[in-house]
C-alpha positions in Angstrom: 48.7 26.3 36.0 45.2 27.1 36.9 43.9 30.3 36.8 42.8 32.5 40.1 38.9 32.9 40.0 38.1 36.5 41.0 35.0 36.5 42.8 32.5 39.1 41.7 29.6 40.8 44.1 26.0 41.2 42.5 23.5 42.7 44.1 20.5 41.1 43.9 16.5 41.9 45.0 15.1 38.4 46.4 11.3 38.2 47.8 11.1 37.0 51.3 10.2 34.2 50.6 12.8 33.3 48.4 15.3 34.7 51.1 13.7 32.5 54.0 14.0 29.6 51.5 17.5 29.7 51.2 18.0 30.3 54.8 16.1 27.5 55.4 18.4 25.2 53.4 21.5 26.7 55.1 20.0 25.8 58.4 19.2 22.4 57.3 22.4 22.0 56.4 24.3 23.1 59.9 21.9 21.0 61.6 23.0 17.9 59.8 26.1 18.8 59.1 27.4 21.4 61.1 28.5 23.6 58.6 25.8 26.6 57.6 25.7 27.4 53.5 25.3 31.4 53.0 23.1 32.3 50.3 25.4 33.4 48.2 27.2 30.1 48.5 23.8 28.3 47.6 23.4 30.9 44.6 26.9 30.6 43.3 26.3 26.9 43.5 23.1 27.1 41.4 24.2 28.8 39.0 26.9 26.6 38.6 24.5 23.7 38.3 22.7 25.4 35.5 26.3 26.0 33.4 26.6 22.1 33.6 23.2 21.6 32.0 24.8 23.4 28.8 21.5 26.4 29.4 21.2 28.9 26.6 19.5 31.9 26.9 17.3 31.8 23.0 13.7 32.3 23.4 14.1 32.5 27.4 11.0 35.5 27.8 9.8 34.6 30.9 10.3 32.7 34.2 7.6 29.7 32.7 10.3 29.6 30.0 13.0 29.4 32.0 11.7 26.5 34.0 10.7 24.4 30.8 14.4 25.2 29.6 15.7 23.9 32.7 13.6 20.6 33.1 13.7 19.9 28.8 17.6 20.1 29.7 17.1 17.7 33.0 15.5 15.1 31.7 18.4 14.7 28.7 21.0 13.8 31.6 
């Protein structure tokens, strides 16, 4: 028996750029498909994404860090 996944809400501060970003990819994806992606669909998604790559947090300081963490771990697959 699975269990029921509770979905959680997190507030979140995004510059608008990185809110018209995601919008943009939601729109590109109704106009192809016909179904819009919300941005917290497309975060939710990400973030799953990351959790596949097996990500761990050690020596993450900043967002230059992050990024090499997440392309070291990319090019392993």
């Amino acid at each position: 028996m699975e269990k029921e996944q509770i979905s959680q809400r997190v507030v979140t501060f995004l510059k608008r750029d990185e809110v018209d970003f995601l919008d943009k990819v939601g729109k590109d994806a109704l106009f192809s498909t016909g179904l819009k992606l919300s941005r917290a669909k497309l975060i939710a998604w990400l973030i799953d994404f990351i959790e596949k790559l097996n990500l761990k947090g050690e020596n993450i300081k900043s967002q230059r860090d992050f990024e090499n963490r997440l392309w070291q771990n990319l090019r392993h697959l």
